[in-house]
C-alpha positions in Angstrom: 99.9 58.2 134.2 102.3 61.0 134.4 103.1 63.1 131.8 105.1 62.2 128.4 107.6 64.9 129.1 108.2 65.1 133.0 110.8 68.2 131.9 108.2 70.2 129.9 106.3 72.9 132.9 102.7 73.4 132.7 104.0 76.9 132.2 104.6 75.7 128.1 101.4 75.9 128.0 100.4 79.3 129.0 103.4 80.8 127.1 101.7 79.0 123.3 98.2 79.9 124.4 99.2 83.8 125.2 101.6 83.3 121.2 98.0 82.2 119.5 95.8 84.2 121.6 97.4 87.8 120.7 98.9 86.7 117.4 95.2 85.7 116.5 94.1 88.7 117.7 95.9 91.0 115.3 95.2 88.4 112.9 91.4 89.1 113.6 91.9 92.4 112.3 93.0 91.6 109.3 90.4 89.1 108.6 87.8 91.1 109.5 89.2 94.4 107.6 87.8 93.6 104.4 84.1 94.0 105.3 84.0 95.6 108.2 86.8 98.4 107.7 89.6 99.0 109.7 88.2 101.7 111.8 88.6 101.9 115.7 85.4 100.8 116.5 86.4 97.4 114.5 89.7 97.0 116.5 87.5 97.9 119.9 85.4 95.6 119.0 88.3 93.1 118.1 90.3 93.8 121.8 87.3 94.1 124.1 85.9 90.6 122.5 89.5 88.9 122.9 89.5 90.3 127.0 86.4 89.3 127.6 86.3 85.8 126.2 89.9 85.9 128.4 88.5 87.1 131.5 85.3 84.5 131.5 87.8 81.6 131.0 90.0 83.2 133.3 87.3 83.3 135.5 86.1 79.7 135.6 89.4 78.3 135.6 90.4 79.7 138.6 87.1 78.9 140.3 87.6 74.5 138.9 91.7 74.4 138.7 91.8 73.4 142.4 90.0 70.5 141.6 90.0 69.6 137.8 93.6 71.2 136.9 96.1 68.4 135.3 98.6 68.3 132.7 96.2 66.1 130.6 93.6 69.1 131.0 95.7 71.3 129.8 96.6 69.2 126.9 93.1 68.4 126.0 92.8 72.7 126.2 95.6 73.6 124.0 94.4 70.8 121.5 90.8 72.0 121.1 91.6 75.4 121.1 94.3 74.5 118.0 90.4 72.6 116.4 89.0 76.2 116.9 91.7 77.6 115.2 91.6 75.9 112.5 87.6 76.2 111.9 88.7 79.6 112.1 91.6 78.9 109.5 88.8 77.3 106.9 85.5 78.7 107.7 86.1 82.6 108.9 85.8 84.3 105.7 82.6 82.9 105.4 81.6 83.3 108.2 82.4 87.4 108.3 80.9 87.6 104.7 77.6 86.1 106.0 77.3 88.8 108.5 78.2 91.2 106.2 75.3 90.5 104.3 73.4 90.2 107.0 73.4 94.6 108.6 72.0 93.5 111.9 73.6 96.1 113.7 74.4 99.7 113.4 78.1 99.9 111.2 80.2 100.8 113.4 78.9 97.6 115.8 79.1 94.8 113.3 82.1 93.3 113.6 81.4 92.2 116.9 79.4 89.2 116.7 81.4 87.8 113.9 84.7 88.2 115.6 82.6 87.4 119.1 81.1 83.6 116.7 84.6 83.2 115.5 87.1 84.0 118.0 85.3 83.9 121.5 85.2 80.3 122.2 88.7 79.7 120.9 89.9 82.7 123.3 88.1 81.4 126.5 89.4 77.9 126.1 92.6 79.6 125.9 92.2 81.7 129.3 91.5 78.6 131.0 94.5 77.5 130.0 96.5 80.1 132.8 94.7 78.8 136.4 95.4 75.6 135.7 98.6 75.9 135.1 99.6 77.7 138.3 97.8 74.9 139.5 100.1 73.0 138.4 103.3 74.9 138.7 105.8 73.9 140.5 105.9 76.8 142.5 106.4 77.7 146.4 104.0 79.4 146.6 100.5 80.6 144.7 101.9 83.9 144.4 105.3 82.7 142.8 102.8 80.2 140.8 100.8 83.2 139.7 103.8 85.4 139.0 105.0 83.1 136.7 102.1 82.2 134.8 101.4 85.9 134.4 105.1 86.7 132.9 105.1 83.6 131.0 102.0 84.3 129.0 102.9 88.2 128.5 106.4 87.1 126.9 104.0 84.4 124.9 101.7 87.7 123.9 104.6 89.8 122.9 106.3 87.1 121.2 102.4 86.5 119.1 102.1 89.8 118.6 105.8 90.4 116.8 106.0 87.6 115.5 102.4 88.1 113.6 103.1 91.7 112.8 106.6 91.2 111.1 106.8 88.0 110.5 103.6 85.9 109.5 101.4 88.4 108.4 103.6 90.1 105.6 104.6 86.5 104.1 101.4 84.5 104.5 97.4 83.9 103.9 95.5 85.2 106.5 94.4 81.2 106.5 98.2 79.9 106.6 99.1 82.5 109.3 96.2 81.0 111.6 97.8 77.4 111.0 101.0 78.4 111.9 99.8 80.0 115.2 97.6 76.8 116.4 100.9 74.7 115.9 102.4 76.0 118.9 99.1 74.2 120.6 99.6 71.3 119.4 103.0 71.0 120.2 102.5 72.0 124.2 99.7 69.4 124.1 101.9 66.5 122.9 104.8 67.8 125.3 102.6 68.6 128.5 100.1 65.8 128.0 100.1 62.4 129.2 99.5 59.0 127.1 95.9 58.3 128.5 93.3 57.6 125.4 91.2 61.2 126.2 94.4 62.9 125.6 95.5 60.9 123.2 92.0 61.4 121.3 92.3 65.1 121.9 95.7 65.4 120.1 95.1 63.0 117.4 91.7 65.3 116.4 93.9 68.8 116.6 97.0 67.4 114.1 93.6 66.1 112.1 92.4 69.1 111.6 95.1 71.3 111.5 96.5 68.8 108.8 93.1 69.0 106.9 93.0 73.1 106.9 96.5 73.3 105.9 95.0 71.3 103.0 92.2 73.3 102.4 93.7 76.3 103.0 96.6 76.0 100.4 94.8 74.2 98.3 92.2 77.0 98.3 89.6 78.3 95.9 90.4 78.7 92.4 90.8 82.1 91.3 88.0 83.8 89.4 88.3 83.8 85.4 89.3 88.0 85.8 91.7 87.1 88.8 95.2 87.2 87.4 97.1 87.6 91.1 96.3 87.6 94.3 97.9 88.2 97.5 97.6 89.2 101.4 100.4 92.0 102.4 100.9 93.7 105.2 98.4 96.5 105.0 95.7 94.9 102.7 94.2 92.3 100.2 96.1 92.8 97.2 94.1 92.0 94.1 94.8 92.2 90.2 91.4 91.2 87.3 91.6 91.9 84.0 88.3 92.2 81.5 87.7 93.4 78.1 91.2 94.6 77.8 91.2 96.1 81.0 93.5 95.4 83.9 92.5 96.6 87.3 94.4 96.8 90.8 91.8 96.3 94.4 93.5 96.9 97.4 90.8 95.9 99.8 88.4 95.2 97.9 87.9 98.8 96.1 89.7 99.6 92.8 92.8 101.8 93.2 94.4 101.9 89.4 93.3 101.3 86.0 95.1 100.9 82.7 94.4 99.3 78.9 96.0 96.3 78.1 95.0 96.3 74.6 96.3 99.1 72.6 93.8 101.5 73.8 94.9 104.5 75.3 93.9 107.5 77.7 93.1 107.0 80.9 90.1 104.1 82.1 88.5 105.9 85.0 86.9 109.2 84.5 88.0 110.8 87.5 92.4 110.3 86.7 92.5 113.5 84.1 91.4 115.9 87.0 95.0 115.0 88.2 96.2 117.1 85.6 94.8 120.4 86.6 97.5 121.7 88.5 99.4 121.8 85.9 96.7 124.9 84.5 97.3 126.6 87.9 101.1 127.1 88.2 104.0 127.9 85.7 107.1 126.0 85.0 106.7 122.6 86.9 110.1 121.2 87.7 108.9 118.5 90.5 106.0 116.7 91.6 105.2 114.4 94.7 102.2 111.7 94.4 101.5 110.5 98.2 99.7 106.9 97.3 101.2 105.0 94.5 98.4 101.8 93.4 99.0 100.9 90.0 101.2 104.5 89.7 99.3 105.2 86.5 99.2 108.6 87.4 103.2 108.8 88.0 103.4 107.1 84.6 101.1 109.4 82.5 103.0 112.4 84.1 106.3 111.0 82.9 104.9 111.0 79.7 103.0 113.9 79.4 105.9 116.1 81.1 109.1 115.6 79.7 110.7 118.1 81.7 109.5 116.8 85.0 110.5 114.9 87.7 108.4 112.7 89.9 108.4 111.4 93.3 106.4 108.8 93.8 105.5 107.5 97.4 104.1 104.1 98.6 103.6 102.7 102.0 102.9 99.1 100.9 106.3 97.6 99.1 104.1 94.9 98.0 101.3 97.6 96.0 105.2 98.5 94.1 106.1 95.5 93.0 103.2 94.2 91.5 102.8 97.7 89.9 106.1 96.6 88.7 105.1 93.6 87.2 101.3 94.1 86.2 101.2 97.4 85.2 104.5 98.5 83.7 106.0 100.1 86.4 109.7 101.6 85.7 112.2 103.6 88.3 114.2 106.2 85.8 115.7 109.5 86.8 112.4 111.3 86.2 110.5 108.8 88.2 111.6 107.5 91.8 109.7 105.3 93.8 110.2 106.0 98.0 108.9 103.2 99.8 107.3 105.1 103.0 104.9 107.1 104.8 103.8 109.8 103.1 104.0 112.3 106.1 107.0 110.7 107.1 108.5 111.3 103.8 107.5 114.8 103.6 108.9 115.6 106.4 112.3 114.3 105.9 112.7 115.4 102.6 115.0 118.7 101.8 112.9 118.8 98.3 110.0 121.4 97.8 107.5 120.9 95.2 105.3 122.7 92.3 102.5 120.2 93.0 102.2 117.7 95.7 99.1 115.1 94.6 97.4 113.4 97.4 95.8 110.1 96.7 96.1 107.9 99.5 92.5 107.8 100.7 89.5 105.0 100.3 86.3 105.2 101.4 86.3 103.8 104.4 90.1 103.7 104.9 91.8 107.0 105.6 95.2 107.5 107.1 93.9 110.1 109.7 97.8 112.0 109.5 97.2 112.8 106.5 94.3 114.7 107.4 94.9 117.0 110.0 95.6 120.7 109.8 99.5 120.1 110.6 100.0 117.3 107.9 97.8 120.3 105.9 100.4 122.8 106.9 103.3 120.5 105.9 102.2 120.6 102.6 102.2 124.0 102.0 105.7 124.2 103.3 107.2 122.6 100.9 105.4 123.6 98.4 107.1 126.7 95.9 105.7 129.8 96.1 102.7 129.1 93.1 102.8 125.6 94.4 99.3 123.6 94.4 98.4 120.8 96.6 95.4 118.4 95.4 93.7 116.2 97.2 91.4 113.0 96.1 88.9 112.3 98.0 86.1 109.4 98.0 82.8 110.9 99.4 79.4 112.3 98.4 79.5 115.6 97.3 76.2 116.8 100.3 74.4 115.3 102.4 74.7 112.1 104.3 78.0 110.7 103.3 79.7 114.0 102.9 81.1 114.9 106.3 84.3 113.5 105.8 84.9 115.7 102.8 83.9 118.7 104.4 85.9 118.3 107.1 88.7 118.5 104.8 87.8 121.3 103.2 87.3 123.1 106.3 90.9 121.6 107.5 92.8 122.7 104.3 90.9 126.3 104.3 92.8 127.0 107.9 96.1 126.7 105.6 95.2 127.6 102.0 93.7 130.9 100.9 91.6 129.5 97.9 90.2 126.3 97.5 88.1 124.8 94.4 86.5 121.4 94.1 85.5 119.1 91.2 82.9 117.0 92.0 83.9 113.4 88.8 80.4 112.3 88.5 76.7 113.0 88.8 75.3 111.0 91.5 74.4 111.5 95.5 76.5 108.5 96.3 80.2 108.5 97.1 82.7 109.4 94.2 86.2 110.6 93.8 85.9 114.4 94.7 89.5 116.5 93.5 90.3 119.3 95.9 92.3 121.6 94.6 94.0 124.2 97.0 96.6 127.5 95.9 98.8 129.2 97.7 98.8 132.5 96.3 97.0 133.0 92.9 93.1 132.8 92.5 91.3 131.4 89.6 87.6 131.1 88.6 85.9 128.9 86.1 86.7 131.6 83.1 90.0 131.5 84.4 90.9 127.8 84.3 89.1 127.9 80.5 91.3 130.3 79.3 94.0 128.4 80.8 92.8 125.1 79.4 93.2 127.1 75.4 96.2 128.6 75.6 98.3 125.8 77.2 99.3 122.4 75.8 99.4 120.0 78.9 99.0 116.4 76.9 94.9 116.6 77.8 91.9 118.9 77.1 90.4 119.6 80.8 87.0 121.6 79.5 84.7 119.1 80.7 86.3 119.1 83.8 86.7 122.2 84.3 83.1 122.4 84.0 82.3 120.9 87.6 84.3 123.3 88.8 82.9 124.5 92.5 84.2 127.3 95.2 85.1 125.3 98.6 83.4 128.6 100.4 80.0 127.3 98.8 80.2 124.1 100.5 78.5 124.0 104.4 81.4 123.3 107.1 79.4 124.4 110.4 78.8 121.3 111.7 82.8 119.3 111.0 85.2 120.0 112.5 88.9 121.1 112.1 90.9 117.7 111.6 93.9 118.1 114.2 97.0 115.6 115.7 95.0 116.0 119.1 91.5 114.8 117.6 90.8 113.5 114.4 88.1 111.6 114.6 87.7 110.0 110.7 86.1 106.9 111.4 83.4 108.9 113.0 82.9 110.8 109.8 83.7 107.8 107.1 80.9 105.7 109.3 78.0 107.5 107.2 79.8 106.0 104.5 79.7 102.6 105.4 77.7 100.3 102.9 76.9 103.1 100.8 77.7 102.6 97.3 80.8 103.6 95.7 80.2 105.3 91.9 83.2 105.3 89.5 82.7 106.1 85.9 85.1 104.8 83.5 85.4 102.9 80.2 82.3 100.5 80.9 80.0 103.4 81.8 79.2 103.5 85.6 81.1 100.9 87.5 78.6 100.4 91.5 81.2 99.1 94.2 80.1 99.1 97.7 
């Protein structure tokens, strides 16, 4: 029987299966983020298993369209590929935690047999889908037939990958947003298919399923007891827990920010007072930049502390802003402003210079490699004042395996800054926040910064602190390199950090997160 739609070209059916197939591969990413990192070996492993799950079905299609290609094969594709999707929809975050658990491979290899398990079958059914629709094209000629198939499923990948990046992903659940991208299957397979019971069976089982993870997927999980918001944005899992009069920000997984909910006060995690030592090392402090915002608790404390300051804060993720806003007590005034933005890209646009520019923007296995290199280095000490400082927080170990990416950055800022200091927060081999501190003119040692610490009043008493203090020239650089533009390669030096456990100490003595 001939199809239900004689209008509708096979060609529908390429353009949906190229909107799911890229939209779901950027989606991958996402999904994947949390436990395997964002690094470039996860997105390699992420493209090269989506093109070669679409070459093998590109591959046996062509070599069976001329003699199984139909409209009601190409409905029967879309439809179990939309059943894939929403396995994918229901069952991928267990799926990736499993092999998370499992360290069958090196680091910087895992993620691909997850995404490979998850998104490989999926991704070949959809490569079928092109041969047999320039089978079926109504095309001259098999060039004109392959011509159009190719243009019609690269407008289908470019409208995926927009509409997934600026669209879906910043206003949905990674599980919703996987939904809403088989449902262009399903449509092509009602329009292209025919009425014959196979098809008809096909379809019925995709809107099934689909219906049943939309279900399951909104429905979802309760939230833990400590969970008091959750969300997806566009850079990250956004999470907010509260325990023991404690309320916490994660941003993928790690916490970011801190602060008591019950009257306490001070700050919860042990490492957040170093942020206050530039304000021993310079004189008259009119203006300070934060680069990373979290739960701005550091922003907020300098307000307090500094009354004749003023703060800019900036914060890629809108999203991190206003749920600082509404979780933990957030407030735009003339002393502080919020600039939703790149930090780089701020700096550089800004006609401002600075006493102290704070840089806390890093995680430990998520590092924004421009604001690592030499020139983003150099950038800071332009438009810094003359006694300006820059400091830097920095998640590794303080030697030793799990230390290269913080030496690299101390060998990075030395090609800028004359004197450098670090302050190692806690006293263990594993990764912990590391403050380096970097001067453009002045020198100080230990005795200095004590002295410094008794004669001024800056809202905190740093002599513990100050106690950890440590000369960058004492730490071994020889074998990191000089983080530039050209080559930067972080996710080479974060790998060693992978699965390694990340120490914070804090109001509940040592807090493990890894």
């Amino acid at each position: 029987m001939s199809r239900r739609y004689p209008q509708i070209r096979p060609e529908s059916a390429v353009f949906a299966s190229g909107v799911a197939s890229m939209g779901l591969e950027i989606l991958a990413g996402r999904m994947v983020a949390p436990a395997f990192g964002s690094s470039v070996y996860t997105w390699g492993s992420i493209i090269g298993v989506f093109l070669a799950a679409l070459s093998l079905g590109y591959a046996l299609g062509g070599r069976y369209a001329a003699t199984h290609a139909s409209n009601q094969a190409l409905a029967i594709l879309s439809a179990v590929a939309a059943v894939s999707v929403a396995a994918v929809a229901v069952g991928g975050d267990v799926v990736i935690t499993w092999f998370d658990t499992l360290n069958l491979v090196e680091p910087r290899y895992a993620a691909i047999l997850p995404v490979t398990l998850l998104f490989g079958p999926m991704t070949f059914l959809l490569g079928v889908i092109s041969p047999f629709a320039a089978e079926q094209s109504a095309a001259e000629s098999h060039g004109s037939a392959s011509g159009r198939v190719y243009a019609v499923g690269t407008i289908g990948s470019i409208v995926g990958a927009f509409g997934a990046t600026f669209l879906l992903i910043p206003a949905f659940p990674v599980g919703e947003v996987a939904l809403l991208l088989a449902l262009p299957l399903i449509v092509v397979a009602v329009l292209v298919g025919d009425t014959e019971p196979p098809t008809v069976a096909a379809v019925g089982l995709a809107v099934v399923a689909v219906g049943l993870a939309g279900f399951l997927v909104v429905a979802g999980p309760p939230m833990t007891g400590d969970t008091i918001y959750e969300t997806q944005t566009a850079y990250s899992d956004l999470e907010v827990r509260q325990d023991e009069g404690v309320r916490t920000m994660y941003i993928g997984g790690v916490p970011q920010s801190a602060t008591y909910v019950d009257g306490r006060e001070g700050y919860v995690f042990d490492y957040a007072p170093y942020m206050h030592l530039p304000m021993l090392l310079t004189d008259d402090v009119d203006r300070v930049l934060f680069i990373g915002g979290g739960g701005f608790t550091g922003p907020q404390r300098y307000v307090e502390e500094y009354p004749n300051v003023t703060i800019d804060a900036v914060e890629i993720d809108p999203q991190v802003v206003d749920t600082a806003e509404r979780y933990f007590g957030l407030q735009e005034s003339d002393r502080l402003q919020v600039h939703v933005a790149d930090g780089r890209e701020f700096l550089q646009s800004t006609d401002r210079t600075y006493d102290v520019i704070i840089l806390d923007a890093f995680q430990a296995d998520k590092v924004p490699f421009h604001l690592t290199t030499r020139e983003f280095v150099e950038l800071t000490r332009s438009k810094l004042d003359e006694d300006g400082v820059l400091m830097a927080n920095i998640i590794s170990a303080r030697s030793g395996e799990g230390s290269a990416f913080y030496r690299a950055m101390i060998k990075t800022v030395d090609t800028t800054y004359p004197h450098l200091y670090t302050f190692p927060t806690a006293d263990t081999p594993n990764l912990q926040n590391i403050e380096l501190v970097a001067t453009k003119h002045a020198d100080f040692t230990q005795a200095d910064l004590q002295r410094l610490n008794d004669r001024r009043d800056i809202g905190l008493d740093l002599s513990e602190e100050i106690e950890r203090y440590r000369r960058a020239e004492t730490v071994p650089t020889g074998d990191v390199p000089i983080l530039t533009d050209d080559y930067a390669p972080v996710d080479s030096l974060l790998d060693e950090q992978v699965d390694k456990p990340y120490v914070i100490t804090g109001w509940n003595g040592t807090t493990a997160t890894g």
